[in-house]
C-alpha positions as CSV (number, residue, x, y, z in Angstrom):
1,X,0.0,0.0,0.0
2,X,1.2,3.2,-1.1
3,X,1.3,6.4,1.5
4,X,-0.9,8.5,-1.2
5,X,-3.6,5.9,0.2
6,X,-3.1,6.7,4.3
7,X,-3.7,10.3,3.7
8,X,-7.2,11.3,4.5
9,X,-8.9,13.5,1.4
10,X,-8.6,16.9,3.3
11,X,-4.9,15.9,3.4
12,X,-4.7,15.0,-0.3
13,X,-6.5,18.4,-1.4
14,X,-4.4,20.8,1.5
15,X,-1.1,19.3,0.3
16,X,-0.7,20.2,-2.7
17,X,-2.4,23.9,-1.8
18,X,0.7,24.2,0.7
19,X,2.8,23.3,-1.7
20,X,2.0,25.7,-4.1
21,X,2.1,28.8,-1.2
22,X,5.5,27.8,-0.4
23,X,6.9,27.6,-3.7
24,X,5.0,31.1,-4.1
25,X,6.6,32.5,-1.0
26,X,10.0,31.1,-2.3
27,X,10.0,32.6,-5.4
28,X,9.1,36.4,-3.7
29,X,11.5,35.8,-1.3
30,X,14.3,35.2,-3.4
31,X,13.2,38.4,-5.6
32,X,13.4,40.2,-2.5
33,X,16.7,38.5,-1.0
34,X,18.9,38.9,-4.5
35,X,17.2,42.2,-5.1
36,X,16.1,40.5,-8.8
37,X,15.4,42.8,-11.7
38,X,11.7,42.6,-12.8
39,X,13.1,42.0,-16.5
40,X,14.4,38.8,-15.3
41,X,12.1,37.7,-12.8
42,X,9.2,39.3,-11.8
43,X,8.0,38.9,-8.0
44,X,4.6,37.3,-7.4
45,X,2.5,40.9,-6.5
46,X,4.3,41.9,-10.4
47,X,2.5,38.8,-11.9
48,X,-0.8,39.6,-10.5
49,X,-0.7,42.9,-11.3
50,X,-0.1,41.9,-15.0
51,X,-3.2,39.7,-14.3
52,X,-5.1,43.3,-13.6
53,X,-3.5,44.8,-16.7
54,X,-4.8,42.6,-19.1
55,X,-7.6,40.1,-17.6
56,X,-9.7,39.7,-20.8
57,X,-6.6,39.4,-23.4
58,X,-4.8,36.8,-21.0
59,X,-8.3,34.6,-20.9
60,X,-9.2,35.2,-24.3
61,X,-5.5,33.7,-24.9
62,X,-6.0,31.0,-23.0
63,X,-9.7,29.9,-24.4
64,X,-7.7,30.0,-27.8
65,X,-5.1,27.3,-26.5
66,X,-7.6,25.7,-24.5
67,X,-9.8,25.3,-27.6
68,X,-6.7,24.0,-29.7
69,X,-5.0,21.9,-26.8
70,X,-8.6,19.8,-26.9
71,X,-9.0,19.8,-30.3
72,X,-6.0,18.0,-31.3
73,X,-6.4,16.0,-28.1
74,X,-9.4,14.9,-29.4
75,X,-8.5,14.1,-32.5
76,X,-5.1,12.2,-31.3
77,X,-7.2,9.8,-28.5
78,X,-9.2,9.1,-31.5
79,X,-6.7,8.0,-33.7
80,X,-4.0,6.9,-31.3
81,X,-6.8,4.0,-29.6
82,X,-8.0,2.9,-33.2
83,X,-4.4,2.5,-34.3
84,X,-3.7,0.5,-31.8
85,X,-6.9,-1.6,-31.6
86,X,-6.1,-2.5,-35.6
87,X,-2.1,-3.1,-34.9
88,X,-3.4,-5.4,-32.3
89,X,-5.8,-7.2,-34.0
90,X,-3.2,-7.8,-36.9
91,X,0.7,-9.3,-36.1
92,X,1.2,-8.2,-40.1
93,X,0.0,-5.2,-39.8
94,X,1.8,-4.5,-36.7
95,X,4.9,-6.0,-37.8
96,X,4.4,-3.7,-41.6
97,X,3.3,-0.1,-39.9
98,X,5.2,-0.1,-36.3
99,X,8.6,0.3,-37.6
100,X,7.1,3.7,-39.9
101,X,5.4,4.7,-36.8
102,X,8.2,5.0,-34.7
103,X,10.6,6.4,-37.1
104,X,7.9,9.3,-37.4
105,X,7.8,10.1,-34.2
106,X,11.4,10.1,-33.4
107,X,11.2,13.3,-35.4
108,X,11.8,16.4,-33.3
109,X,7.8,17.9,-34.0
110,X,9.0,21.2,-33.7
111,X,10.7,21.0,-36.9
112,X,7.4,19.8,-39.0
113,X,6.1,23.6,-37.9
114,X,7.7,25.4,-40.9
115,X,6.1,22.4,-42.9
116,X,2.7,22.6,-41.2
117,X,2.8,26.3,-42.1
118,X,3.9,25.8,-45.5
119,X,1.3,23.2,-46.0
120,X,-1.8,24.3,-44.2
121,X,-1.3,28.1,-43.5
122,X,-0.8,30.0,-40.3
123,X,-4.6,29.1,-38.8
124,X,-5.1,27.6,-36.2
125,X,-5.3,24.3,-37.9
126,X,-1.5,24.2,-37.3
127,X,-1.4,24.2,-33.9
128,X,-4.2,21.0,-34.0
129,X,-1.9,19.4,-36.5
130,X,1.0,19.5,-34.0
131,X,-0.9,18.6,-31.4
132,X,-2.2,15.4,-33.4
133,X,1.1,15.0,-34.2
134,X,2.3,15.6,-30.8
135,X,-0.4,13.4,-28.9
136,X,-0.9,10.5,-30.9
137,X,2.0,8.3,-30.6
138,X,1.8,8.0,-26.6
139,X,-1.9,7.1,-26.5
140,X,-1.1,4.6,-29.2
141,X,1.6,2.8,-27.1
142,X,0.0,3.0,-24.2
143,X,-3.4,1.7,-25.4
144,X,-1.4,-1.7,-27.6
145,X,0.7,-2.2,-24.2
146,X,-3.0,-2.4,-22.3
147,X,-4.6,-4.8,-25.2
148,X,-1.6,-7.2,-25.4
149,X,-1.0,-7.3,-21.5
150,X,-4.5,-9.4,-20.9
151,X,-3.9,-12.7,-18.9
152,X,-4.0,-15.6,-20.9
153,X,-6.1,-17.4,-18.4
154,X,-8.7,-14.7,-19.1
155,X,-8.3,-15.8,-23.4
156,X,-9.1,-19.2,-21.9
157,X,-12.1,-18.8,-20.8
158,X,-13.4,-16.8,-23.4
159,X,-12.9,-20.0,-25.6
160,X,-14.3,-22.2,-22.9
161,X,-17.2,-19.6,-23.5
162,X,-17.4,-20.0,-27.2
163,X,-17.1,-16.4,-27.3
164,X,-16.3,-14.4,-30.4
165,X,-13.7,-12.5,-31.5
166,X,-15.6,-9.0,-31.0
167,X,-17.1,-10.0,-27.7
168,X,-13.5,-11.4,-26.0
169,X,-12.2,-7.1,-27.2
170,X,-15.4,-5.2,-26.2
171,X,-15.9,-8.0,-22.6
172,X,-12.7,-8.5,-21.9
173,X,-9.1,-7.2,-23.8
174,X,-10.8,-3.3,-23.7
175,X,-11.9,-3.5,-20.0
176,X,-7.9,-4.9,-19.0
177,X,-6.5,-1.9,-20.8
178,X,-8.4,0.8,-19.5
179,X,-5.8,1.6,-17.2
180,X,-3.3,1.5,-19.7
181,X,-5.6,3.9,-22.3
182,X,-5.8,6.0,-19.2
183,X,-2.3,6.7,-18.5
184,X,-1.7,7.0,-22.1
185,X,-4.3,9.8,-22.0
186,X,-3.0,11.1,-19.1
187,X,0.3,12.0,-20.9
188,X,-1.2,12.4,-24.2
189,X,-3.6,15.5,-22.8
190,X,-0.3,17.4,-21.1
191,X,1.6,16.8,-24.5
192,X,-1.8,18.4,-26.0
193,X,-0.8,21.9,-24.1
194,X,2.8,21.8,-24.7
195,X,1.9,21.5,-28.6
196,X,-0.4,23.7,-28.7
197,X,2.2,26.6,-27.0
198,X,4.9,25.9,-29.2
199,X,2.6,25.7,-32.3
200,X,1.8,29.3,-31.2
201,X,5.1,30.6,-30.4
202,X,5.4,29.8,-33.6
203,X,2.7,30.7,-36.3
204,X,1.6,33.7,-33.6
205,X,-2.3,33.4,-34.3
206,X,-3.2,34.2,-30.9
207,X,-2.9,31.8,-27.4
208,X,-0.8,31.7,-24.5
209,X,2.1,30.5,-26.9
210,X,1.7,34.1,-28.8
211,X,1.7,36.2,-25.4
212,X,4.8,35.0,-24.4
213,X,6.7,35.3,-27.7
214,X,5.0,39.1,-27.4
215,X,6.7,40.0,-24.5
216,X,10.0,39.5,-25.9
217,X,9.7,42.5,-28.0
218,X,8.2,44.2,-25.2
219,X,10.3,43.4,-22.3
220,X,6.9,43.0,-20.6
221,X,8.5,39.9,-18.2
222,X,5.5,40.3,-15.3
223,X,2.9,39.6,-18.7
224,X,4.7,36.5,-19.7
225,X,4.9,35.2,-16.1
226,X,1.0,35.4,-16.4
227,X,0.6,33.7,-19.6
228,X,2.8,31.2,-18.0
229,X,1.0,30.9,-14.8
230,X,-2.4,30.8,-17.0
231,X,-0.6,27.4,-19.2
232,X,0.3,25.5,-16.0
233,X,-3.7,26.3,-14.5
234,X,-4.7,24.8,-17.8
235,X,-2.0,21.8,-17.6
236,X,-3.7,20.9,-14.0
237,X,-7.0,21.5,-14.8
238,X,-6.8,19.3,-17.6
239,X,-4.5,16.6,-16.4
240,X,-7.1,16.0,-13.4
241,X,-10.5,16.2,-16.0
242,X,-8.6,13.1,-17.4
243,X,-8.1,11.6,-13.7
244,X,-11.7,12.3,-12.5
245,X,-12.8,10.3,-15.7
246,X,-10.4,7.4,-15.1
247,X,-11.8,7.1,-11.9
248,X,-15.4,7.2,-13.0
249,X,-14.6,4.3,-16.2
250,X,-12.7,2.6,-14.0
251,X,-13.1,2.7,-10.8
252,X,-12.1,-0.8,-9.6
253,X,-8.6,0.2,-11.1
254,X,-6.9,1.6,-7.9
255,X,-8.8,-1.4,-5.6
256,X,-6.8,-4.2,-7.7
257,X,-3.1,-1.9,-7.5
258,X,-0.6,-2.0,-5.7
């Protein structure tokens, strides 16, 4: 048993919450310690007051990259699971595609972005393409290692059963790798963000990603800090959307673990 699981729920929620006040209270500290130049590191009051500054062109950034980050998630869980539910059903297939497939994506995706631009145009259908691009491979992996990992005990009793082909993945290989989908989502989803920031630091069509490449001009470091600040709220928010619905699919998944 893990400690996570010997810590009461108002523990689990107040940790984290404490953790984040102290970093905060480290990071003005040190500001105020090493007498820090704002241009280099803005203290957290300079941060919030950005916040003030510009409240509806910092949330209108981040509904942009919010919108683009689910998009291409969307598009890459898609993908990534049937991918991996037709390598798995096939050992040709698998043994013909996987090899392509991870020579793609040992490709650095931040150098298909001058393609992407090139091909489909500075819109925002760039920043979904890199995020597909981004996302997929992870959830793909993850999903095969959950469809191939079912005990073979299990496969025996679906024969015993006279089961079908169809029935054994929907009743039995599908259930087993929910887990497995799940971390793969779990990744795939904070990927999502990180593609969809770099995809606008990038092309510049609005988002978080655009903000930040802004400030650069403007020597505006307390802005980027917020745009920064707004990407990781967005990275927790969304990791733990994912986590809530693992635990509603599956929620005999932490009883069996370890």
């Amino acid at each position: 048993m893990t400690v996570n699981r010997d810590l009461s729920p108002g523990t689990r929620v107040a940790l984290p919450i404490v953790g984040t006040i102290v970093a905060i209270g480290l990071w003005w500290l040190v500001t105020i310690v090493f007498h820090v130049e704002t241009l280099f590191l803005p203290s957290p009051p300079e941060v919030v007051d950005a916040f003030d500054r510009e409240p509806a062109y910092l949330f209108e950034a981040a509904w942009a990259t919010l919108w683009g980050t689910l998009a291409g998630f969307g598009i890459a869980a898609a993908g990534g699971m049937v991918a991996a539910l037709l390598l798995t059903s096939s050992r040709l297939v698998e043994q013909a595609t996987l090899p392509m497939i991870v020579a793609f994506n040992a490709v650095p995706k931040v150098s298909l972005v001058p393609l992407l631009i090139l091909w489909i145009g500075y819109d925002s259908r760039t920043k979904v393409s890199l995020v597909v691009l981004i996302a997929f491979f992870p959830i793909m992996v993850a999903t095969m290692a959950g469809l191939t990992s079912t005990p073979a005990d299990l496969y025996e009793l679906t024969r015993s059963l006279s089961a079908s082909r169809l029935k054994t993945y929907l009743k039995v290989r599908l259930p087993w790798a929910l887990p497995q989908v799940f971390v793969g989502l779990k990744l795939g989803i904070t990927l999502s963000l990180i593609g969809a920031v770099v995809a606008e630091l990038q092309t510049l069509n609005g988002g978080l990603g655009a903000i930040i490449y802004s400030t650069q001009q403007s020597f505006d470091t307390p802005l980027a800090f917020a745009a920064i600040t707004l990407t990781g709220v967005l990275g927790i928010g969304l990791f733990y959307a994912v986590v809530v619905a693992e635990r509603l699919a599956v929620p005999w998944a932490r009883k069996i673990s370890a």
